[in-house]
C-alpha atoms as one frame of an Amber mdcrd trajectory, in Angstrom:
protein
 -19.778  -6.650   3.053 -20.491  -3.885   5.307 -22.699  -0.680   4.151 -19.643
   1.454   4.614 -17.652  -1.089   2.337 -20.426  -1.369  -0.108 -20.326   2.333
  -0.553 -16.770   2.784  -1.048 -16.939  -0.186  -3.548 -19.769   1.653  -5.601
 -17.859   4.878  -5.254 -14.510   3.240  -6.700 -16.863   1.686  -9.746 -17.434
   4.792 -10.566 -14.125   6.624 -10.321 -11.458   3.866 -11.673 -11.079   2.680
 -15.132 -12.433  -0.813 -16.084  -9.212  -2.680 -15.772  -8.463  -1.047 -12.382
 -11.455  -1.762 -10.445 -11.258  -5.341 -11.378  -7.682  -5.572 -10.654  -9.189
  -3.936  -7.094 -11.957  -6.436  -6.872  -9.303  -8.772  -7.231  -6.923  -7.731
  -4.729  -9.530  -7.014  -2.290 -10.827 -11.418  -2.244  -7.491 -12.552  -2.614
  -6.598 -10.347   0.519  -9.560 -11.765   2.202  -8.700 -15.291   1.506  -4.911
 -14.364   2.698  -6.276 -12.930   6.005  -8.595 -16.372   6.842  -5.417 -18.300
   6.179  -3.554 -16.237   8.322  -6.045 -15.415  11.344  -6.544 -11.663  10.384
  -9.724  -9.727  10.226 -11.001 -10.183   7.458 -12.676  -6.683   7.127  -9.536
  -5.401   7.546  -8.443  -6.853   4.542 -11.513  -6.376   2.141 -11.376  -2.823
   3.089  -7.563  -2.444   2.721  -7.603  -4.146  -0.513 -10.641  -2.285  -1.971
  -8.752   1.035  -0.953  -5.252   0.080  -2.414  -5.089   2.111  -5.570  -7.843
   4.361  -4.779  -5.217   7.085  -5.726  -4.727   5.597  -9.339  -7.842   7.240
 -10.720  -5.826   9.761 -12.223  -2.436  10.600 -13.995   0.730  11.350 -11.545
   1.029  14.906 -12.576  -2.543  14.917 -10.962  -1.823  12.759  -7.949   1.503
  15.166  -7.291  -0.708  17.997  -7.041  -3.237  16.328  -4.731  -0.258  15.022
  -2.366   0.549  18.642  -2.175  -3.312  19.535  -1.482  -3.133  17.595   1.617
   0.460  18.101   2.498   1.414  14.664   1.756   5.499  14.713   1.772   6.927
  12.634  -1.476  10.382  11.258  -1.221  12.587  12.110  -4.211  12.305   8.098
  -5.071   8.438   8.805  -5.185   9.203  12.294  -7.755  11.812  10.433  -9.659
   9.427   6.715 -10.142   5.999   8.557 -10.136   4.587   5.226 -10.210   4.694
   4.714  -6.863   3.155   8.210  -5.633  -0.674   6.261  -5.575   0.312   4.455
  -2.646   0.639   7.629  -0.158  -2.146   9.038  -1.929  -4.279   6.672  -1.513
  -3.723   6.043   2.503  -4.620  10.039   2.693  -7.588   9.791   0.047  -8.630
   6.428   2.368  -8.725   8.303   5.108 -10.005  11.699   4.123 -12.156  11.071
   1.503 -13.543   7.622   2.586 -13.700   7.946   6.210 -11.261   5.332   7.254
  -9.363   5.553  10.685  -7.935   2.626  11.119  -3.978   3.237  11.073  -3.432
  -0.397  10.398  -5.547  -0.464   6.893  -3.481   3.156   5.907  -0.454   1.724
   6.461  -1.173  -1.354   4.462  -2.327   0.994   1.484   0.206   2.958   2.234
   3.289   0.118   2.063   1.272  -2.238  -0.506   3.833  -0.987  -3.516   7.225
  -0.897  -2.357   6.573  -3.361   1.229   9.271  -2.454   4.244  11.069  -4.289
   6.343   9.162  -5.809   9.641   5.788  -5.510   7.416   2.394  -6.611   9.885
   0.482  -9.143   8.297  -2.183  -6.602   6.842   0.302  -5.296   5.260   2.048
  -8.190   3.894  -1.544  -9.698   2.561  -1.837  -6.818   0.814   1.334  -6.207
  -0.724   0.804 -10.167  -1.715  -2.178  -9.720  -2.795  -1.677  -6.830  -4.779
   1.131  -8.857  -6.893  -1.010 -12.393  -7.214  -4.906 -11.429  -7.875  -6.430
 -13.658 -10.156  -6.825 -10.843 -12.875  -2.976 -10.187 -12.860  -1.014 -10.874
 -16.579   1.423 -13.850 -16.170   4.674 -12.820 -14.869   8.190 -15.088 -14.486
   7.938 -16.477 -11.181   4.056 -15.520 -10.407   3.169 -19.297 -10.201   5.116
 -20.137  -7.340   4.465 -17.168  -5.361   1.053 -17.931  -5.532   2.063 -21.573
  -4.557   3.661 -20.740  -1.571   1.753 -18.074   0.075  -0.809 -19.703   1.734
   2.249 -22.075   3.647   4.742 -19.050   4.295   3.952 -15.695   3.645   7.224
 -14.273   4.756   8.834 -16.172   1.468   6.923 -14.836  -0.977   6.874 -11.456
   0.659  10.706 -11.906   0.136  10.100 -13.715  -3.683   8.367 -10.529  -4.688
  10.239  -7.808  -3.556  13.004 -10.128  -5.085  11.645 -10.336  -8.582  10.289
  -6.752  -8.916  13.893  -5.761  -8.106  14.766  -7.850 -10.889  12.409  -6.827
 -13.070  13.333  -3.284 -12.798  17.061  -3.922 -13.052  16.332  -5.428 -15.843
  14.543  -3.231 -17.872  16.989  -0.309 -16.718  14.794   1.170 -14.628  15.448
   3.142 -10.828  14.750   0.545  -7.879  13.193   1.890  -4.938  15.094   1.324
  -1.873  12.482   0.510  -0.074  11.729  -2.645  -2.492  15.459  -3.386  -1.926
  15.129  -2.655   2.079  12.243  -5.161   1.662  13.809  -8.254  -0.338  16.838
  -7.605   2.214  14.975  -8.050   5.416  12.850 -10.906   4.054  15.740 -12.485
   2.566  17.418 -12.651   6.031  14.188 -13.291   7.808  13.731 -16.728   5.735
């Protein structure tokens, strides 16, 4: 782990609750593991998946009111499902805060929630990654996503945008469109 990594990581230990930084620990080796599979740095990863919900560290009233700090622009999606605000958040707290100027790690942060269509493969490892961490509660369908991803990422890019549509539908809940852009472009691309 690099000293700029190891600081970040120590800086996140102290900001996140309990549950969150392990579910970041998490993310952050599975999206390491993903990226050796696939032939991608492998700092890249660490630091993309250490960063991923570095804007969940507070409630989304706050992180509304930071976006607005740094004149990050919220979709009306973002407003109306303020679960997804982090994501934005935390490519401009990655960035500003922590120093990082790599476009390809903001994006992933950036994308990890919803995905989009013609994702890189940072940013598919961590939208992956994000879903199938070891520390992650049992979900329908979780097992063979985590079957498959290490043979064909594309698929369970597409199974995951598929079943979080689902899952929303299901509970009544608003579906981003960019979840549904996603599961439609992965659903052709496989």
């Amino acid at each position: 782990m690099t000293e700029q990594l190891e600081k970040i990581r120590k800086e996140l230990h102290k900001k996140l609750k309990k549950d969150r930084y392990e579910h970041t620990t998490g993310v952050m080796y599975t999206a390491a593991s993903l990226a050796m599979c696939y032939g991608e740095d492998v700092g890249q990863a660490l630091t993309a998946g250490l960063l991923h919900d570095c804007g969940k560290y507070c409630p989304p009233k706050d992180q509304i009111k930071l976006c607005e700090k740094y004149g990050v622009s919220l979709t009306q999606s973002e407003l109306d499902m303020p679960a997804l605000i982090h994501a934005k958040l935390g490519a401009c707290l990655a960035e500003q805060e922590y120093g990082i100027q790599d476009q390809e790690i903001l994006d992933a942060v950036s994308y990890h929630t919803t995905g989009r269509q013609g994702m890189t493969m940072l940013e598919k490892i961590i939208y992956i990654a994000d879903y199938i961490e070891p520390n992650r509660k049992e979900i329908p369908g979780l097992d063979e996503i985590r079957s498959i991803v290490f043979q064909d990422i594309d698929r369970a890019v597409y199974l995951c945008a598929r079943r979080t549509a689902h899952y929303l539908t299901d509970a009544g809940r608003a579906v981003d469109p960019a979840t549904v852009s996603t599961y439609e472009y992965y659903e052709k691309k496989i």
